[in-house]
N, C-alpha and C positions, 0 to 999 in steps of 0.2 A: 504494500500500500504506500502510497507517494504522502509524504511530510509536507503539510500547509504551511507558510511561513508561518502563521498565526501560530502552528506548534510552538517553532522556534523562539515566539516573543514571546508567549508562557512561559517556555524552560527555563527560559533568558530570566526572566523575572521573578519566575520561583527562586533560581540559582541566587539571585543579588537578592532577595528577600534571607535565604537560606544563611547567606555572609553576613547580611548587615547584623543578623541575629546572632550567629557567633561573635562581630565585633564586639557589640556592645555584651555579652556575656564573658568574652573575655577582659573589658574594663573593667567588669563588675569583680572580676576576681581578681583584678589589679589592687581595684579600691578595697576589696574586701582582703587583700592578702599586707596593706599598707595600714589598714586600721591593727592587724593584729604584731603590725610588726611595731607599731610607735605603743600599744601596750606594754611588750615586751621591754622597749627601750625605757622605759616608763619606772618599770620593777629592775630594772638591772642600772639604773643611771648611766646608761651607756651616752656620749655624745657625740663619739663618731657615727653610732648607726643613726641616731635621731639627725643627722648633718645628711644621710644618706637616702632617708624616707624622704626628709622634705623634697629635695634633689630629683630624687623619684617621679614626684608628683606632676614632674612635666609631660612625662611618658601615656599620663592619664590626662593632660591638658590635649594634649596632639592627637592622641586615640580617639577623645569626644569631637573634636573638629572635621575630621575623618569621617565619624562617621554623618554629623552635621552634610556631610558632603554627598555620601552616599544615602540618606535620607532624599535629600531634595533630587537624586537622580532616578528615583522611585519614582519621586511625587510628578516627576514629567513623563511618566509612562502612560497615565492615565488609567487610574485605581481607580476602581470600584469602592464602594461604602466601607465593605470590610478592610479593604487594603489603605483606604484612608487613615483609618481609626489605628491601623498597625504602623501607619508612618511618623501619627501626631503621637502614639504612646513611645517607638523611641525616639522622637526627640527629646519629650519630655522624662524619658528615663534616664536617657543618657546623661539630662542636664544632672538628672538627680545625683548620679553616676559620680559624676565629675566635683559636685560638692561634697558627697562625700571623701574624698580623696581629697580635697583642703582641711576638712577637720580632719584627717587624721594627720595631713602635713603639718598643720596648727597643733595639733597635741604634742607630738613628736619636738614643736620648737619650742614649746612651753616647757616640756620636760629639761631639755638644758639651762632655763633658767633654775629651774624648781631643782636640778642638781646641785647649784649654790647655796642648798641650806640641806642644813643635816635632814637624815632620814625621818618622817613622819609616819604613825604606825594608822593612817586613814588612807593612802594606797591599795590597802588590798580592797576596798568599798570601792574605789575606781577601777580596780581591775574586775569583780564581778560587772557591773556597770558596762564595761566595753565587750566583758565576754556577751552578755545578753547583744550588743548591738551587732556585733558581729555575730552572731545566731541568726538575729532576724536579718540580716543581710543576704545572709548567704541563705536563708531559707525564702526569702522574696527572689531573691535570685533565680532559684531552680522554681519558682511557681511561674516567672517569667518565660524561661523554658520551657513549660509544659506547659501554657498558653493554661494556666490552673485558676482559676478567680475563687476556689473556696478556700487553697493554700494562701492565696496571698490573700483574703478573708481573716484568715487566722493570723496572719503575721501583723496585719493592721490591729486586731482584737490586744495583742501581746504588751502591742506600743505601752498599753495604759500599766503593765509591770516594769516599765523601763522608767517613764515618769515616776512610778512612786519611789523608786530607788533613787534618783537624782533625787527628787525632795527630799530623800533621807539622809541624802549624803552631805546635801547642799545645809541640811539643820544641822550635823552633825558638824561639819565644818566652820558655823558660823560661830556655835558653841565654842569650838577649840580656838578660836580666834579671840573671841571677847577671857577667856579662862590665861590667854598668855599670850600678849603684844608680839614675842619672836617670831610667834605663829602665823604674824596676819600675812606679810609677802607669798611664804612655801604654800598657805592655803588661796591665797589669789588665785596664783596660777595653779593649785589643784579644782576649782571653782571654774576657771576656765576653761579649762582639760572634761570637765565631766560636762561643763554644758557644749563641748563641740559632739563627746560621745554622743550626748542626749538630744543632738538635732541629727545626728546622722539617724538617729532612729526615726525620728521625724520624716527625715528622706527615704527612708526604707518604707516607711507607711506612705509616702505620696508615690513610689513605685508600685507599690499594693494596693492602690486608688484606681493605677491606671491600667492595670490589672484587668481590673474589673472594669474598666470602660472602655477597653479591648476587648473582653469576651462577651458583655452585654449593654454594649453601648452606653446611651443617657440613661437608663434603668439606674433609680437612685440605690444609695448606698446605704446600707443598715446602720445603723445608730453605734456611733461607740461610745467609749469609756475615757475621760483624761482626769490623770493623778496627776500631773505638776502647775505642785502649790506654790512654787517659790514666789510666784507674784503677789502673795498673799501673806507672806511671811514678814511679822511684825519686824 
C-alpha cells in the first residue's frame, strides 16, 4: 500500500511531540537531580559543590529555551484541541521546570553563606522538608509521563503536608532566633533555604494543575487543602 504524505506529517509530528516530551522530562530530572544535590550540600557544608549546583543551573536555563523553541515548532503544524492543550501544558511546565532549578541554585548559594556560622541542630527539619519536595517532584514528574491526572491529583493533595512543615519549621526557627541573637543571621538564611524548598513545591503543584488540564481540559479542579500559616504568624 503507497504512504500518503499526510502519513509522513503524522509521524513527523508524533516523532517531535514524542522528543519534546522526553526534553522536558529530562529537565525535570535535571531540576529534580539539582534540588537533591544543594540538600546534600546543605548537610555536609560542602562549598565547592554548592559553587557547582548553582553553575549547573545554566544547563536547565538552555534546556527550557530549547524547548520554548521546539514548542512553538509544534504550535505551526496546526494542532488540533488536544494537541493545543499538550503545547500550552509544556510551556507552562517547562517554565515550572526551570524555577524550580533557581531554588535549588538559591539554596545551594545560601548554604555557603549559612556555612559561616557554626552548625545549627534545625537542619535536619530542612532536610525532611526538601526530601518531601523532591518526592512530589519526581512523583508529578512521572504523572506527566503517563499523561496521569489522578497521580498528579494526588501530588497537588500532598502540597498541603509540605506547607505544614514549612510553618513548623518557619515557628521553630523564629523561636531559636528570638531565644539567642547569634542565631538570627544562620536562621535567615535557613528561612530562606526552606521557603525556596517550599515554593518548588508550589511549582510541582502548578505542574499537577496542568496535568489535569491536559487530560481534561477546562473541567474544574477539586478543592484542596493549604497549611502555610506563616502569613499569619504573630
Amino acid at each position: 500500500m503507497t504512504t500518503q504524505p499526510h502519513d509522513h506529517i503524522v509521524k513527523s509530528y508524533d516523532e517531535e511531540r514524542q522528543r519534546l516530551l522526553g526534553e522536558i522530562l529530562r529537565m525535570g530530572e535535571m531540576a529534580a537531580a539539582q534540588l537533591e544535590a544543594a540538600l546534600d550540600v546543605i548537610e555536609r557544608r560542602d562549598d565547592n559543590a554548592a559553587a557547582r549546583i548553582v553553575a549547573n543551573d545554566d544547563a536547565i536555563d538552555t534546556l527550557e529555551k530549547s524547548i520554548s523553541h521546539d514548542v512553538m515548532t509544534l504550535a505551526l503544524r496546526g494542532p488540533m484541541a488536544r494537541d493545543l492543550r499538550e503545547i500550552l501544558a509544556a510551556l507552562r511546565v517547562s517554565s515550572d521546570i526551570e524555577r524550580i532549578g533557581d531554588y535549588a541554585a538559591n539554596a545551594a548559594k545560601r548554604s555557603v553563606a549559612l556555612n559561616q556560622a557554626p552548625p545549627l541542630p534545625l537542619t535536619r527539619g530542612l532536610a525532611v522538608l526538601g526530601e518531601i519536595a523532591a518526592r512530589q517532584l519526581r512523583a508529578v514528574l512521572a504523572a506527566y509521563r503517563d499523561n496521569d491526572a489522578e497521580a498528579a491529583q494526588r501530588v497537588r493533595e500532598a502540597d498541603a503536608e509540605l506547607d505544614a512543615l514549612y510553618t513548623g519549621l518557619f515557628r521553630e526557627l523564629l523561636t531559636y532566633m528570638m531565644e539567642d541573637a547569634r542565631a538570627i543571621t544562620p536562621c535567615t538564611h535557613l528561612l530562606f533555604i526552606a521557603k525556596n524548598i517550599e515554593r518548588i513545591g508550589d511549582h510541582a503543584t502548578n505542574i499537577a494543575e496542568n496535568i489535569w488540564f491536559l487530560v481534561h481540559g477546562e473541567d474544574s479542579l477539586p478543592p484542596r487543602e493549604k497549611r502555610d500559616d506563616t502569613n499569619t504568624v504573630a
